[in-house]
C-alpha positions as CSV (number, residue, x, y, z in Angstrom):
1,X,70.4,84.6,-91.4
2,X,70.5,86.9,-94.3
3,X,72.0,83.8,-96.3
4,X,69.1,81.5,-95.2
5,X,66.9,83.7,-96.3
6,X,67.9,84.4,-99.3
7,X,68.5,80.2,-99.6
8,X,65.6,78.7,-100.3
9,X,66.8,75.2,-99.9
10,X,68.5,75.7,-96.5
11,X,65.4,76.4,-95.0
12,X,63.6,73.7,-96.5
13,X,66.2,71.4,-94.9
14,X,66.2,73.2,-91.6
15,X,62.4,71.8,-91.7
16,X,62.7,68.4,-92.3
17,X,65.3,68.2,-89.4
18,X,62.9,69.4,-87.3
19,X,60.0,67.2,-88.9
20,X,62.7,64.4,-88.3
21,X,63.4,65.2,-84.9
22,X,59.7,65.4,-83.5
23,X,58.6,62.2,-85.9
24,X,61.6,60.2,-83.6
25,X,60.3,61.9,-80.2
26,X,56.9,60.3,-81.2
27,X,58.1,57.6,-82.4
28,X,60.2,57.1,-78.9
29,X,56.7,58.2,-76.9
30,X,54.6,55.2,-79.0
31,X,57.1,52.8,-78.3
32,X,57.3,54.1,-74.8
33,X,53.2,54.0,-74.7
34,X,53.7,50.4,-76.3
35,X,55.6,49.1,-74.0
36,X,53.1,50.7,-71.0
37,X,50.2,48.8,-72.9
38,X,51.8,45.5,-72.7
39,X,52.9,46.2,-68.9
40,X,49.4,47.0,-68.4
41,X,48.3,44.3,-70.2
42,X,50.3,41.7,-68.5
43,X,49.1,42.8,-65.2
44,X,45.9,42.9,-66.2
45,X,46.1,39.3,-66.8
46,X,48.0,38.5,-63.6
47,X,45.1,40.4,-61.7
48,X,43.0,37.8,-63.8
49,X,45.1,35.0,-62.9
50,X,45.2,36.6,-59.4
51,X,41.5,36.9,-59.2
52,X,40.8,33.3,-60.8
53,X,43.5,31.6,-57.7
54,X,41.5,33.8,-55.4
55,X,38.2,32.4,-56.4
56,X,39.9,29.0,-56.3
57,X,40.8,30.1,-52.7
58,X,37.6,31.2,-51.7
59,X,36.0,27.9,-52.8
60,X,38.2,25.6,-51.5
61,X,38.1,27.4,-48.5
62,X,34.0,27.5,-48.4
63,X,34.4,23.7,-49.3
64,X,36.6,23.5,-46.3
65,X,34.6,25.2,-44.2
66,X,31.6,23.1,-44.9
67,X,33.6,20.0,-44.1
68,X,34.4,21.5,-40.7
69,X,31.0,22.4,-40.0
70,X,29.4,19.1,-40.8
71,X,32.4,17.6,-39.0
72,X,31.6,19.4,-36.3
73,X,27.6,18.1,-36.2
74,X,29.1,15.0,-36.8
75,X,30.8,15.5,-33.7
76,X,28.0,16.2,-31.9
77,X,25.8,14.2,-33.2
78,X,28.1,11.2,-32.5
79,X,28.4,12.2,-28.9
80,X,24.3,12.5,-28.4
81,X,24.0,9.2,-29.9
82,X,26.7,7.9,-27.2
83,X,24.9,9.6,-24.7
84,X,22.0,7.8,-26.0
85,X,23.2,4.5,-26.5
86,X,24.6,4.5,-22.8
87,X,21.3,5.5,-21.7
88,X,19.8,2.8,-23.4
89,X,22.6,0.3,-22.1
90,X,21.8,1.7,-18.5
91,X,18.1,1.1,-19.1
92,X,19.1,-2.5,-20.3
93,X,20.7,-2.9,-17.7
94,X,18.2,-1.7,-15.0
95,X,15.5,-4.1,-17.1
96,X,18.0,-7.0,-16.8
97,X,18.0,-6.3,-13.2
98,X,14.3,-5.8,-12.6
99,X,13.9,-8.9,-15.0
100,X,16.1,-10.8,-12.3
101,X,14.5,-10.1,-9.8
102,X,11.2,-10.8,-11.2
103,X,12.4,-14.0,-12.0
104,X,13.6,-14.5,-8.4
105,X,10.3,-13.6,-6.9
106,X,8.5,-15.5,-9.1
107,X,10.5,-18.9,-7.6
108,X,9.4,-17.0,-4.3
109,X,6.2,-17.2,-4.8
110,X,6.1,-20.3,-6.6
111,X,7.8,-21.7,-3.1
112,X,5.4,-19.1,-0.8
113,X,2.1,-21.6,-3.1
114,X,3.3,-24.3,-2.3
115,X,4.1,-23.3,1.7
116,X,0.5,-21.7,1.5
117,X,-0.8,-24.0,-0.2
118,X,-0.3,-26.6,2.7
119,X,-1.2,-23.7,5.4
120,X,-4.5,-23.4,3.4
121,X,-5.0,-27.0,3.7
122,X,-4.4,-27.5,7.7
123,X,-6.7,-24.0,7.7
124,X,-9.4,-25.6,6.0
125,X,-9.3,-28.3,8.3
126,X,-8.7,-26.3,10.9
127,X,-11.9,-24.2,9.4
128,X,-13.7,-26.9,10.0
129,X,-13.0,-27.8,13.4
130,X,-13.7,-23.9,14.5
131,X,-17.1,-24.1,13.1
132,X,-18.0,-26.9,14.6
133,X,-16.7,-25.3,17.6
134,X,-18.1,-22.3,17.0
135,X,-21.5,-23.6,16.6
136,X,-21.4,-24.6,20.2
137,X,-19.5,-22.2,21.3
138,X,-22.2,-19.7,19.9
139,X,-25.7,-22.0,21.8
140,X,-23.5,-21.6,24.7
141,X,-22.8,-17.9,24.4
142,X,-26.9,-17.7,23.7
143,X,-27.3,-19.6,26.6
144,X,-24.9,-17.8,29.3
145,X,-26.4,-14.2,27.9
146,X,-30.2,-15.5,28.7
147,X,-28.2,-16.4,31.9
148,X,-26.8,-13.1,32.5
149,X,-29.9,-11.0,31.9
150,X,-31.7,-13.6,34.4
151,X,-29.4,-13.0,36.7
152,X,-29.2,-9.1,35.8
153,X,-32.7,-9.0,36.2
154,X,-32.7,-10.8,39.3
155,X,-30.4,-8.8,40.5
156,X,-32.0,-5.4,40.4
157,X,-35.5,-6.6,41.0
158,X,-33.8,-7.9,44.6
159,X,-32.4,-4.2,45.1
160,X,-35.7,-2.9,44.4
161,X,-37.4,-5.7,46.6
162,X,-35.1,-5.3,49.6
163,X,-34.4,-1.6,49.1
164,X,-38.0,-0.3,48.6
165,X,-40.3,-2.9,49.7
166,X,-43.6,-1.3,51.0
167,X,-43.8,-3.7,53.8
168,X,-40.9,-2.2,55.1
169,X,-40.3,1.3,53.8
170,X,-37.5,1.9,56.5
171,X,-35.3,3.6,53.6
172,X,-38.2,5.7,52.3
173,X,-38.6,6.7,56.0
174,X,-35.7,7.5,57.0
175,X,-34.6,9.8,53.6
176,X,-38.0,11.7,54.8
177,X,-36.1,12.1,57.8
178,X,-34.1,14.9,55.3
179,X,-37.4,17.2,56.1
180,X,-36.1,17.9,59.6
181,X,-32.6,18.0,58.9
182,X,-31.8,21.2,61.2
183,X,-33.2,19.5,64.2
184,X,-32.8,15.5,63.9
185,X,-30.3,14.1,66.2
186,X,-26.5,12.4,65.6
187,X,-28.6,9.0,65.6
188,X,-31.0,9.8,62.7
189,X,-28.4,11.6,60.7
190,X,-26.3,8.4,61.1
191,X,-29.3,6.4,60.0
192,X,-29.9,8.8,57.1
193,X,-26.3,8.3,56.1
194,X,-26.7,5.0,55.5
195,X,-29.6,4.7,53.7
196,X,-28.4,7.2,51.1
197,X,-25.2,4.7,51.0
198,X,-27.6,1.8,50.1
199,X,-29.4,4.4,47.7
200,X,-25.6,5.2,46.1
201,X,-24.7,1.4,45.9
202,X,-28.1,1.1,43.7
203,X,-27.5,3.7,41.5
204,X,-24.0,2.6,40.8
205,X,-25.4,-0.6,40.0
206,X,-28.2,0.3,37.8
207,X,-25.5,2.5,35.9
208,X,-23.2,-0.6,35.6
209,X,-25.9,-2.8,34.3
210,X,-27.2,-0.2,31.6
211,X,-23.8,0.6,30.7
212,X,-24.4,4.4,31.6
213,X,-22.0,6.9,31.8
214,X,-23.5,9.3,35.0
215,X,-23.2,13.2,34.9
216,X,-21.9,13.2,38.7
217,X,-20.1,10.2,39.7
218,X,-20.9,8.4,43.0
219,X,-18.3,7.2,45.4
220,X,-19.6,4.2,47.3
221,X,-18.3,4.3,51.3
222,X,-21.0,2.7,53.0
223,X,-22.9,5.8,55.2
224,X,-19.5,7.6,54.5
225,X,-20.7,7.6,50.1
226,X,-19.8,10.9,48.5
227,X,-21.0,12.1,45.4
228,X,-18.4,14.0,42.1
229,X,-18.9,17.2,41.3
230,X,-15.7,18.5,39.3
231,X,-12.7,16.5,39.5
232,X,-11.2,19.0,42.5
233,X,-14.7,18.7,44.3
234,X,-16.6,16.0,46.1
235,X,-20.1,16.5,48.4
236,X,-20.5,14.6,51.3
237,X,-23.8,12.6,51.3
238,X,-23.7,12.7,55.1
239,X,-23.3,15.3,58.1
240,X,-20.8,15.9,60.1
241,X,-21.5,18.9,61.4
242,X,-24.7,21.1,61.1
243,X,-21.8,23.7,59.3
244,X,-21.7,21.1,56.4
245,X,-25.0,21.5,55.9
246,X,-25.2,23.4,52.4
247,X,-22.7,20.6,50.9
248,X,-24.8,18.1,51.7
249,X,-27.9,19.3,50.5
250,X,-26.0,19.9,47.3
251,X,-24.6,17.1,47.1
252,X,-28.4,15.6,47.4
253,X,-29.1,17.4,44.6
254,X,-26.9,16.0,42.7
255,X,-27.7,12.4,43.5
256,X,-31.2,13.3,42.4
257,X,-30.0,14.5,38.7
258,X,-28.2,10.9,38.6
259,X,-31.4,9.0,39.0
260,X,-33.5,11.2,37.1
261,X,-30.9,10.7,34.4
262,X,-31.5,7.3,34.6
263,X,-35.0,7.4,34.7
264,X,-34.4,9.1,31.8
265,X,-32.6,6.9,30.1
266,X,-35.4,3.8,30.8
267,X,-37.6,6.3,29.2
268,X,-39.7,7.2,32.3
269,X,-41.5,9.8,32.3
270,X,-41.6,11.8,35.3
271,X,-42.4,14.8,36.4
272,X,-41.8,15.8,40.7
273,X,-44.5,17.8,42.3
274,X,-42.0,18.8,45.0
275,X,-39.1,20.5,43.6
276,X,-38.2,22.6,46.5
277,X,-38.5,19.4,48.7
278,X,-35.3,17.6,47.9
279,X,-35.9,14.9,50.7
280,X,-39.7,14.2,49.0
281,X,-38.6,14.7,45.5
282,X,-35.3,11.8,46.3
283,X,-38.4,9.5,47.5
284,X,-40.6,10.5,44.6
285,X,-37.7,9.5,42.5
286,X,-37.1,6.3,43.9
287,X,-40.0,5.4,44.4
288,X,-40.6,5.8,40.4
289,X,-37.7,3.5,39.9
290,X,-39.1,0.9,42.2
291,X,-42.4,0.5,40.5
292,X,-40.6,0.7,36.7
293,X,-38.5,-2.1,38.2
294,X,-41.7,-4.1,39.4
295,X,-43.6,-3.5,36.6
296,X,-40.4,-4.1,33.9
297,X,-39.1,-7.8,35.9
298,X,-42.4,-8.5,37.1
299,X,-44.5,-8.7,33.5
């Protein structure tokens, strides 16, 4: 130590060993840092390269992806349009077979003209022979319905004749009979009986003729005649029994309401004086009838 000291040029060379020795550790850390630089350098341009296939990747793959998707409309658009083209084909089909049988009832009908076309002919000629016939049938018809209402006429102008003839009056007299019903005998109750049967036939007949539909429908029986009140009720228009004898007066009345119903109906007016009389007011009634009758067949 002394020495070195006191040597000048020993410790000038102790220096440059040192100098030498750290100059080589940095020369051994540049190369070292170097050599890390190129590493770094070289994987920086793999990541490039890396990066630059990856993009290549990703763009093929978006190309890819593209393809499969407008494979896949294509797809579907392929099946709609079979759908639609077997749609179509069924609704050819469905034409062709409505065509047909257009076609087939077209030869129908052609065939139906010409079969109605020969029915129209025999029509025609029947046509012909009907209106001729119908011609006379119809003076014929004209001529039996002037017939008819002769004879309908004739008819009820006879009922009236025989039935209330003044000369005889036996039917008017005997319904006034009705007056003493509580003390007339079996014999004048029998007769009373049947004129209100000859009284029921004429109202059923003046009905018939006038095509009248009566309230209380009258059962014809001779001087057994009953009159309809409901269709579980009758009234005698005869006596059995003095018992019976509120049924029968009802059942007067209700012979009356027929004949004033068709009075009614021949527009008549008439008005009875002798409401609480049913035996009076039947005559007054009838007695209306016959003189409408006269009067009407008579003019």
């Amino acid at each position: 130590m002394i020495y070195m000291m006191t040597n000048p040029e020993v410790k000038e060379d102790k220096e440059v060993s040192v100098l030498t020795l750290d100059v080589k550790s940095y020369s051994e850390k540049l190369c070292a840092l170097r050599d890390k630089l190129v590493e770094q350098k070289k994987c920086a341009d793999k990541v490039k390269e890396l990066e630059e296939e990856i993009r290549t990747i990703i763009q093929e793959y978006n190309k890819s992806y593209e393809v499969v998707i407008n494979k896949q409309r294509l797809i579907s658009r392929i099946a709609a349009l079979e759908k639609e083209i077997e749609r179509k084909r069924n609704d050819l089909n469905k034409r062709n077979e409505l065509l047909k049988m257009v076609r087939d009832n077209l030869e129908k009908k052609r065939e139906y003209k010409n079969f109605f076309s020969e029915i129209l002919a025999t029509f025609e000629e029947d046509l012909e022979k009907n209106q001729t016939t119908l011609a006379k049938n119809k003076e014929l018809l004209e001529m039996n319905q002037r017939v008819y209402v002769a004879r309908r006429i004739k008819v009820l102008f006879i009922l009236g004749y025989v039935f209330f003839n003044d000369k005889s009056g036996s039917i008017f007299k005997k319904l006034l009979r009705l007056k003493d019903i509580n003390t007339n005998t079996e014999k004048v109750d029998q007769k009373i009986a049947n004129s209100l049967g000859f009284v029921v036939m004429l109202g059923i007949m003046m009905a018939k003729y006038l095509n009248l539909a009566l309230t209380y429908p009258m059962i014809y029986n001779g001087p057994r005649s009953m009159i309809r009140y409901s269709k579980t009720e009758d009234f005698p228009l005869y006596l059995l029994s003095k018992s019976e004898r509120t049924k029968f007066l009802k059942g007067i009345e209700l012979l009356i309401q027929n004949f004033l119903q068709i009075i009614a109906y021949c527009g008549i007016v008439f008005k009875s004086k002798y409401e609480s009389d049913p035996a009076i007011q039947l005559t007054e009634v009838l007695i209306c009838l016959t003189n409408y009758l006269s009067h009407f067949f008579l003019q």
